[in-house]
C-alpha positions as CSV (number, residue, x, y, z in Angstrom):
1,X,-10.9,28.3,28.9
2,X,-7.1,28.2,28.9
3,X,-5.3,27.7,25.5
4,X,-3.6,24.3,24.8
5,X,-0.1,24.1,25.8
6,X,1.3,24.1,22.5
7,X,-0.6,26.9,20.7
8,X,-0.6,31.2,21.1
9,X,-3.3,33.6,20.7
10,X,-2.9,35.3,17.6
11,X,-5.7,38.3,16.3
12,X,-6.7,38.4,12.8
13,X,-7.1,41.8,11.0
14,X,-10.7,41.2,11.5
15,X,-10.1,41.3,15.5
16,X,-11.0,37.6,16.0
17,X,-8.9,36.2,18.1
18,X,-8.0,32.2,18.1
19,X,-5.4,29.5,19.4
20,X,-3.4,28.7,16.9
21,X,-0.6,25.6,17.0
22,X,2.7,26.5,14.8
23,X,1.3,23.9,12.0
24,X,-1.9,26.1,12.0
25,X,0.6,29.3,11.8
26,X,2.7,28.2,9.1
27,X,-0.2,26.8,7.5
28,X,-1.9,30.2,7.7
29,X,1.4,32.2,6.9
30,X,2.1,30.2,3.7
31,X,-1.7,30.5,2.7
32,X,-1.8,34.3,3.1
33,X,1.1,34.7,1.5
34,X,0.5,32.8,-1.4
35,X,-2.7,34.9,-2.1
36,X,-0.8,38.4,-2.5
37,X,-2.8,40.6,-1.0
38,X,-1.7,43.2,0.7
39,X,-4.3,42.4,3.3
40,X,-3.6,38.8,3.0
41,X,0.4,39.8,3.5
42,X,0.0,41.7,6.6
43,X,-2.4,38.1,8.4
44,X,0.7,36.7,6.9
45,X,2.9,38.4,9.2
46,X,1.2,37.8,11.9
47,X,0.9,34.0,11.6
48,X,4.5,34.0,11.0
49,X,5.5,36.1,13.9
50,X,3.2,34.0,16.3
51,X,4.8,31.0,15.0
52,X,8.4,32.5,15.9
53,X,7.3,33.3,19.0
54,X,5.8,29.6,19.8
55,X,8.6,27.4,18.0
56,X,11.9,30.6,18.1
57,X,14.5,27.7,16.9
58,X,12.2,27.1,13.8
59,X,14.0,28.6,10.9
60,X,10.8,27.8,8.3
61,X,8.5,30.5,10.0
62,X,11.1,33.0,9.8
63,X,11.7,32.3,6.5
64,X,8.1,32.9,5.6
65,X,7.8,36.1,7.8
66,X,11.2,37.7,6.3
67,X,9.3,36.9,2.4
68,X,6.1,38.5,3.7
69,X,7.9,41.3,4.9
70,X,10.0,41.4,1.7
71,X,7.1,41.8,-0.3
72,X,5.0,44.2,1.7
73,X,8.5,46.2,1.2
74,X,9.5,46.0,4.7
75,X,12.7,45.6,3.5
76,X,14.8,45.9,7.1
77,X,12.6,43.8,8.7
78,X,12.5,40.9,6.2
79,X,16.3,41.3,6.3
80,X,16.2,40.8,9.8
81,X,13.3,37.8,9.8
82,X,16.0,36.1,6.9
83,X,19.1,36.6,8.8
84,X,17.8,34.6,11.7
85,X,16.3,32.2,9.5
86,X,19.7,31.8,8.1
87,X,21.9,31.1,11.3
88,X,19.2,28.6,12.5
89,X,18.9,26.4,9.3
90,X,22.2,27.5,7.0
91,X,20.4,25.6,3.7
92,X,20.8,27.2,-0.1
93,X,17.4,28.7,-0.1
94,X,17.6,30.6,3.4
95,X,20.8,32.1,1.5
96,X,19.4,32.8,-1.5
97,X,16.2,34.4,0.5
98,X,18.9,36.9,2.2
99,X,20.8,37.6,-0.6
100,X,17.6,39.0,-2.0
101,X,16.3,41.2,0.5
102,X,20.1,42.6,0.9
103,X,20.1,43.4,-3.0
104,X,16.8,45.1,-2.2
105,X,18.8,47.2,1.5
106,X,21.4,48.3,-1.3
107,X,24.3,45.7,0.4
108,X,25.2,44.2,-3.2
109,X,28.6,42.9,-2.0
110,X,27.0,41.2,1.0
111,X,24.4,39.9,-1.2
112,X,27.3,37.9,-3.9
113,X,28.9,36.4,-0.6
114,X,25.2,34.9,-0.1
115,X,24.6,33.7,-3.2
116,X,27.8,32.3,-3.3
117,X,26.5,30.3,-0.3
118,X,23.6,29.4,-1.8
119,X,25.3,27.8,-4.3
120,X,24.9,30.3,-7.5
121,X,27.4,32.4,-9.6
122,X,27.2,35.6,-7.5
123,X,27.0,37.5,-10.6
124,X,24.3,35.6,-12.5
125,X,21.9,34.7,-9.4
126,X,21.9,38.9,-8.5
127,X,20.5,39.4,-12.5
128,X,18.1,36.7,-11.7
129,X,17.2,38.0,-8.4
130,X,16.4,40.8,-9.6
131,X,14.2,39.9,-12.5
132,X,12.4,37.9,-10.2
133,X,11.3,40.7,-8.0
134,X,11.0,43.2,-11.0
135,X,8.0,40.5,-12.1
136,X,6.9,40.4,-8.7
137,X,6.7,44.4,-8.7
138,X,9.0,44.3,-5.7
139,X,12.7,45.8,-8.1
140,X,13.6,48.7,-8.1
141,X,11.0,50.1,-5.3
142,X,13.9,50.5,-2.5
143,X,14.3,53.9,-2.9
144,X,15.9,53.8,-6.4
145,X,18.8,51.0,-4.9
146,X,19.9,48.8,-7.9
C-alpha cells in the first residue's frame, strides 16, 4: 500500500518503518528531544531530517534538527541545520540558536553579529549562552574552544 501523498517513510532505531506526515515529524522530533537521551536524540534526528525533506521551506524542523545535533555534539552539522533554518525564517530565536552552535565551532565574532541579530548585547547573551550549555553539559566539550 502506497504512502499518503503528504507523508515519508522514516525507520526508527528499532528498524520499524512508518509513514509519517511533517506534524507527526515535528511532533516526534520535539518529543525525542525533549527526553535527552542520547538514543531519544539520534530518533530525533531522524524525525527532523524527514520532516526537511517533506516540507524543505519549513524553517521549524531545521531548527529542531540543528538543536538535536547541537546536543548530540554534532557541532558542524547543527551549524549547518541552524544556518538554513535561519535564511528561511530570519526570527530572534533562529539567531540566537546559530549564535550558539558557532560559539560552540570556535567563530565567537560570527556568533556577536548573531546575537546582535537576535536582539541581545553580543557580549552578555555569549556569557549566557554559554552558561546555558555548561548546565546542559554541552560547554566547553568542542575540543577545548571557549
Amino acid at each position: 500500500m502506497a504512502a499518503p501523498v503528504n507523508t515519508v517513510p522514516v525507520e526508527s532505531i528499532s528498524g520499524k518503518t512508518a509513514s509519517k506526515s511533517f506534524a507527526d515529524l515535528l511532533r516526534d522530533g520535539d518529543m525525542c528531544r525533549t527526553l535527552g537521551t542520547k538514543l531519544k536524540l539520534e530518533e530525533a534526528v531522524k524525525a527532523y531530517e524527514a520532516a526537511t525533506r517533506l516540507e524543505p521551506q519549513n524553517a521549524k524542523a531545521f531548527e529542531g534538527l540543528g538543536q538535536a545535533l547541537m546536543t548530540l555534539g554534532e557541532y558542524e552539522k547543527a551549524e549547518e541545520a541552524l544556518r538554513t533554518a535561519y535564511s528561511l525564517d530570519r526570527k530572534r530565536g533562529n539567531a540566537y540558536e546559530l549564535a550558539k552552535v558557532l560559539l560552540l565551532n570556535g567563530k565567537e565574532d560570527e556568533a556577536c553579529d548573531f546575537f546582535t541579530k537576535a536582539g541581545a548585547n553580543p557580549d552578555v547573551a555569549a556569557a549566557q549562552a554559554k552558561t546555558e550549555l555548561m548546565i546542559k553539559g554541552i560547554w566547553p566539550s568542542a575540543g577545548g574552544k571557549g
